[in-house]
SEKOL-38859 format. One record per residue (C-alpha): x, y, z; residue number from 1. Coordinates in steps of 0.001 Angstrom, whole numbers, always signed. Example, Ala and Ser with C-alpha at 12.3 -4.5 7.8 and 13.67 -1.06 7.14 Angstrom:
2
{c1 +12300, c2 -4500, c3 +7800, resi 1} $
{c1 +13670, c2 -1060, c3 +7140, resi 2} $
END
This chain:
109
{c1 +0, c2 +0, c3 +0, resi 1} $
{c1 +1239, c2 +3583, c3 -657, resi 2} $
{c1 +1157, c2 +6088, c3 +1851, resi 3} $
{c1 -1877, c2 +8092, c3 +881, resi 4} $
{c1 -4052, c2 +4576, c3 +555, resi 5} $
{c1 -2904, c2 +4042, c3 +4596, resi 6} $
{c1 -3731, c2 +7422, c3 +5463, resi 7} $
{c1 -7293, c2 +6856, c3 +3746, resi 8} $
{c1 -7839, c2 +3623, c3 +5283, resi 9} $
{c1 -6862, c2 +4903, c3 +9365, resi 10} $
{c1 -9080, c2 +7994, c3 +8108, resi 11} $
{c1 -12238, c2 +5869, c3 +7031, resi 12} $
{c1 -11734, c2 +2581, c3 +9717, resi 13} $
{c1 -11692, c2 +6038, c3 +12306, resi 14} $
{c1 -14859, c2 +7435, c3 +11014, resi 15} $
{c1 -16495, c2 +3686, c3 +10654, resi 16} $
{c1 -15612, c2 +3202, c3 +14361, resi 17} $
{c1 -16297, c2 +6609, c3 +15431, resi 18} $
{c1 -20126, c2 +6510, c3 +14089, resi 19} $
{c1 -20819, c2 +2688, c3 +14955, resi 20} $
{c1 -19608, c2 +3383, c3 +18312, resi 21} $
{c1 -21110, c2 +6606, c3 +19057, resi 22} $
{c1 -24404, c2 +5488, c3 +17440, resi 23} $
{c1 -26582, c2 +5337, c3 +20557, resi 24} $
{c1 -25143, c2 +8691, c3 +22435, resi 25} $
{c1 -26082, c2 +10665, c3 +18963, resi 26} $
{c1 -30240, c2 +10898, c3 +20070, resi 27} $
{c1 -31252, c2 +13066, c3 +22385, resi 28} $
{c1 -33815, c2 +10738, c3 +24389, resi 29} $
{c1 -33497, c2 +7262, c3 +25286, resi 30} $
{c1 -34391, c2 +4621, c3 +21860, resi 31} $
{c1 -37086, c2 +2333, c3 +23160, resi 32} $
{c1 -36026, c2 -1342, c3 +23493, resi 33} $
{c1 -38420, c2 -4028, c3 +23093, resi 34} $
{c1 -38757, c2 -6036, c3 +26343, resi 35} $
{c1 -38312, c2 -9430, c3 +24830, resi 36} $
{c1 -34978, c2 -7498, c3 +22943, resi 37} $
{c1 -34092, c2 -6073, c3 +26622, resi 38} $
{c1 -34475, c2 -10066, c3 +28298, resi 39} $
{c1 -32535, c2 -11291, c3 +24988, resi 40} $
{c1 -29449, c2 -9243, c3 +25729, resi 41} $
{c1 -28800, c2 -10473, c3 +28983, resi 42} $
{c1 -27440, c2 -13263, c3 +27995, resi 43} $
{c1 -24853, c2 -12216, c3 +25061, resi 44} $
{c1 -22216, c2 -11603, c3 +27390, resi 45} $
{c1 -22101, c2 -15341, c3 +28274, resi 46} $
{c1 -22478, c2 -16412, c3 +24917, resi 47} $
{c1 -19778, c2 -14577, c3 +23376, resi 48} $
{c1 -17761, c2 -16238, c3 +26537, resi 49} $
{c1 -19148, c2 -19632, c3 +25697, resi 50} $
{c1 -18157, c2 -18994, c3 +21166, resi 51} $
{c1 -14533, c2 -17987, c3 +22719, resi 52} $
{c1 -13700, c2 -20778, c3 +25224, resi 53} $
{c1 -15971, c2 -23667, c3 +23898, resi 54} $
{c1 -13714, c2 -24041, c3 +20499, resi 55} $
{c1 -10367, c2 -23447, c3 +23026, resi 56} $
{c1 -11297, c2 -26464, c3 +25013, resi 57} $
{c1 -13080, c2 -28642, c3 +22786, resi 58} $
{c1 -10463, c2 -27925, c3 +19755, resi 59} $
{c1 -7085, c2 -29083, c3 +18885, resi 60} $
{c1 -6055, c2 -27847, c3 +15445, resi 61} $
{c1 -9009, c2 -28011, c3 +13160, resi 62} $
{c1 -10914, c2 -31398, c3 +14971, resi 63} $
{c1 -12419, c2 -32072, c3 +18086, resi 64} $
{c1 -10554, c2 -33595, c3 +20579, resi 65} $
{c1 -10410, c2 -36915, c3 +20123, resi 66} $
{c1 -8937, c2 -38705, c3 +23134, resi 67} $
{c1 -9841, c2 -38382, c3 +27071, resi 68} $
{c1 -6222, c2 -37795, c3 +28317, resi 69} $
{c1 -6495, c2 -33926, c3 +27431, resi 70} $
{c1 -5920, c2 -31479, c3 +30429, resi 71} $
{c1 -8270, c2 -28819, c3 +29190, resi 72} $
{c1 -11007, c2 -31454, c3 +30042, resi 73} $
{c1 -10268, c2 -32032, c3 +33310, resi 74} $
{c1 -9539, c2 -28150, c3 +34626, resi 75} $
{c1 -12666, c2 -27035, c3 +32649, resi 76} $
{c1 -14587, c2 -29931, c3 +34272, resi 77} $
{c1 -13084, c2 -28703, c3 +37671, resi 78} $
{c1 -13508, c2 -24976, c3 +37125, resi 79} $
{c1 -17069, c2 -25299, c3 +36515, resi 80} $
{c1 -17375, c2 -27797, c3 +39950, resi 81} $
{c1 -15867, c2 -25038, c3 +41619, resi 82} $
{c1 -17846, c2 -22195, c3 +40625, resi 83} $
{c1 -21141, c2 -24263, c3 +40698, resi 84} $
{c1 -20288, c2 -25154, c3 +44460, resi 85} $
{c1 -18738, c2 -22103, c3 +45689, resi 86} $
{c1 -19649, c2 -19010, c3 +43394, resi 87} $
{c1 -16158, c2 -17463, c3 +43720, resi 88} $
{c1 -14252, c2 -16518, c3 +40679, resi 89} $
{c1 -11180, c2 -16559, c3 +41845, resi 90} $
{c1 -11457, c2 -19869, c3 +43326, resi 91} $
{c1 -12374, c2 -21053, c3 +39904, resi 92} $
{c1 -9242, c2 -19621, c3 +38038, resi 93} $
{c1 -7130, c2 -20862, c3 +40787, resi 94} $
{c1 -8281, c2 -24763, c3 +41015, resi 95} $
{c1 -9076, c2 -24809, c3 +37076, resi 96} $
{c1 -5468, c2 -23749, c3 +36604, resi 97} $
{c1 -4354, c2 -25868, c3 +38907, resi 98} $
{c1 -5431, c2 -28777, c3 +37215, resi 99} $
{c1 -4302, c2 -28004, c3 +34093, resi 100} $
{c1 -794, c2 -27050, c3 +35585, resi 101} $
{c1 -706, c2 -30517, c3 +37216, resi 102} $
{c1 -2088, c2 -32694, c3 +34680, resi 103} $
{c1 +260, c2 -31020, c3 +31957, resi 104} $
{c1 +3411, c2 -31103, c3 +33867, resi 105} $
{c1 +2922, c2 -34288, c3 +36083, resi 106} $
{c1 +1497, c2 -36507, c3 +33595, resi 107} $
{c1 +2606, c2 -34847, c3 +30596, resi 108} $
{c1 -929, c2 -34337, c3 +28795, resi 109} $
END
């Protein structure tokens, strides 16, 4: 790319992000949302969380795992134990990572 066609293309991804972002502070009252739109959007945080780990975990490559004796199993399994018994994040990261750390570096997984 030449110069000028990188200056045009920071220029227009800038206005592009610019208007998409600033799209809802732009009216002056607040745009009605649908309730059933409202209930829907409650939940996107977790499923963008779920499309960004599920493929992590269940992934190696371009295939699903395909044997039992894969660590991410195991500390996902015991991440979600954790958090379903005691609620605490931290707790979660901590004994999730532990198992992973310990299956990958005692058993070699």
């Amino acid at each position: 790319m030449t110069t000028w066609q990188t200056i045009v293309a920071i220029a227009g991804l800038t206005g592009v992000s610019i208007v998409t972002r600033g799209f809802f502070m732009i009216p002056e009252r607040q745009v009605p949302i649908p309730p059933w739109l409202r209930e829907a959007l409650r939940y996107a945080p977790l499923a963008a969380l779920v499309a960004v780990l599920l493929p992590e975990v269940a992934m190696t490559g371009d295939h699903l795992i395909a044997t039992w004796k894969d660590a991410r199993l195991y500390a996902t399994a015991t991440g979600i134990l954790v958090f379903v018994t005691t609620r605490k994040l931290l707790g979660t990261i901590l004994a999730g990572s532990a198992v992973l750390l310990a299956l990958r570096l005692g058993l070699g997984w």
